[in-house]
N, C-alpha and C positions, 0 to 999 in steps of 0.2 A: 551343628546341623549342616548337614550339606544337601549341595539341591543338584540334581541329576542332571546332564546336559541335556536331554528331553525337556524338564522343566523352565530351564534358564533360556532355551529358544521360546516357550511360552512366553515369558516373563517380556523377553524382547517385542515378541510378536503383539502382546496385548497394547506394551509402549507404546509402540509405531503406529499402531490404528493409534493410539491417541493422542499422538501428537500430528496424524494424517489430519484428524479433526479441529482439532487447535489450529492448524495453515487455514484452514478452509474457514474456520472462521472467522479468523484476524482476517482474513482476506475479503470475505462478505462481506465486514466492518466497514472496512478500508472504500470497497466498492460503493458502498450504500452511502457513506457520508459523502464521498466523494460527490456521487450523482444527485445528489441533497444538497448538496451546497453549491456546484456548479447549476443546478436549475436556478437555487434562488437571484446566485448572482446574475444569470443570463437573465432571467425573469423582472430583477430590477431594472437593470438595464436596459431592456424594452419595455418597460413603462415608463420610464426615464424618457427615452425616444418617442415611442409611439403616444405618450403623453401630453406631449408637446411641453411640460414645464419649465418654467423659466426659477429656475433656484438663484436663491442669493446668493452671495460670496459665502455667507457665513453657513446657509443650507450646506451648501457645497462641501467647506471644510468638514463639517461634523456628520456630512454622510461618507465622505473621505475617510475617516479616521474611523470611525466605527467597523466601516469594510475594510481598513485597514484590521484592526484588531479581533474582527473575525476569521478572517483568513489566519492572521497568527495563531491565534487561539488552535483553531483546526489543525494547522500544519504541526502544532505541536503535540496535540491528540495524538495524530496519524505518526509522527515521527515517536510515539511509544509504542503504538501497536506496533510501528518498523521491528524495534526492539524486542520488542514479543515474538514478532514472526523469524524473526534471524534466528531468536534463541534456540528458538521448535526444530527448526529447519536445521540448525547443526549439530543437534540432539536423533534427529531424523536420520543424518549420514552417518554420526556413528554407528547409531544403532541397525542402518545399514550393512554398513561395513562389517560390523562386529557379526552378521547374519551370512557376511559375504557376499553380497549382490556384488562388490567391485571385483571380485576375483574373476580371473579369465578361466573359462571352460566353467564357471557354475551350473549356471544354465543352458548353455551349449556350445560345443569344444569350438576353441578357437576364437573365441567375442567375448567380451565384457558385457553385463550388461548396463552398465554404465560407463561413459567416458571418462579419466581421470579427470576432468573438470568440475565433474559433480564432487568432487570431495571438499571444492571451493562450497558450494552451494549455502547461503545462507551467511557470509560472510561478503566484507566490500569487494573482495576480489571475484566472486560469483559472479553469470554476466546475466541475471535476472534483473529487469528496469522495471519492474512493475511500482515502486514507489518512486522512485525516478521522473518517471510518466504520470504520477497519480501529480507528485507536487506540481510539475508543469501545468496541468491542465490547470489546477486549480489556481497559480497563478497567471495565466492564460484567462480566466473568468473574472479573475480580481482586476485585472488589466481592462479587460471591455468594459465592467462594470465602472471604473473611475473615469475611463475615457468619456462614457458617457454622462458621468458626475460630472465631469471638467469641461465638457461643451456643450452641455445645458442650456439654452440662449444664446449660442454663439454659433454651432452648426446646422440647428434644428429649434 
């Protein structure tokens, strides 16, 4: 059976919306847990503070380590969906590529319309920080939050 080069840029075309969708949604994922879980931490935090409590050593530990193993737990979620998203994303380039959006004068003589660096894209050499920046913050929330677990009756 053979499929016509009309068909096989179909074929391509319907791909790439679907994996345009699949980013956007590991992405939403990514976003929504993130801001989910940096409220709770921030939110504990300031009840921690604006509570005035005075937690015991052992309160302390076992809300330590809990937030502790939440944040891992997360970080390990997000660091699949990573994996997800890389996979899309370099499935995306090819099937780019293979459409020819990197060739010069595709779209108009004389420009790419993509830099050769897009052909990183989706891979650790890609210079997208968006999970990069997702872990930070999240560790950035885990950090206020124990800070305030840890000075409990000592700064407030």
């Amino acid at each position: 059976m053979e499929i016509s080069e009309k068909d096989k840029v179909q074929i391509l075309l319907a791909q790439l919306e679907r994996r345009y969708d699949a980013i956007e949604k590991i992405r939403e994922r990514v976003y929504n847990i993130s801001i989910w879980t940096l409220g709770i931490f921030l939110g504990a935090a300031g009840l921690v503070v604006q509570g005035n409590m005075q937690l015991s050593l052992l309160a302390k530990i076992f809300l330590a380590i809990a937030s502790g193993f939440a944040l891992v737990a997360i970080l390990f979620y997000i660091k699949d969906l990573e994996r997800g998203f890389r996979s899309q994303f370099q499935v995306v380039v090819q099937i780019e590529m293979l459409l020819g959006f990197g060739k010069q004068g595709f779209f108009a003589p004389e420009e790419e319309l993509y830099p050769s660096e897009w052909a990183q894209a989706g891979t650790k050499l890609g210079r997208g920080r968006f999970f990069r920046n997702t872990y930070l913050l999240l560790c950035l929330g885990a950090v206020i939050l124990l800070v305030a677990i840890g000075s409990s009756g000592l700064l407030f």
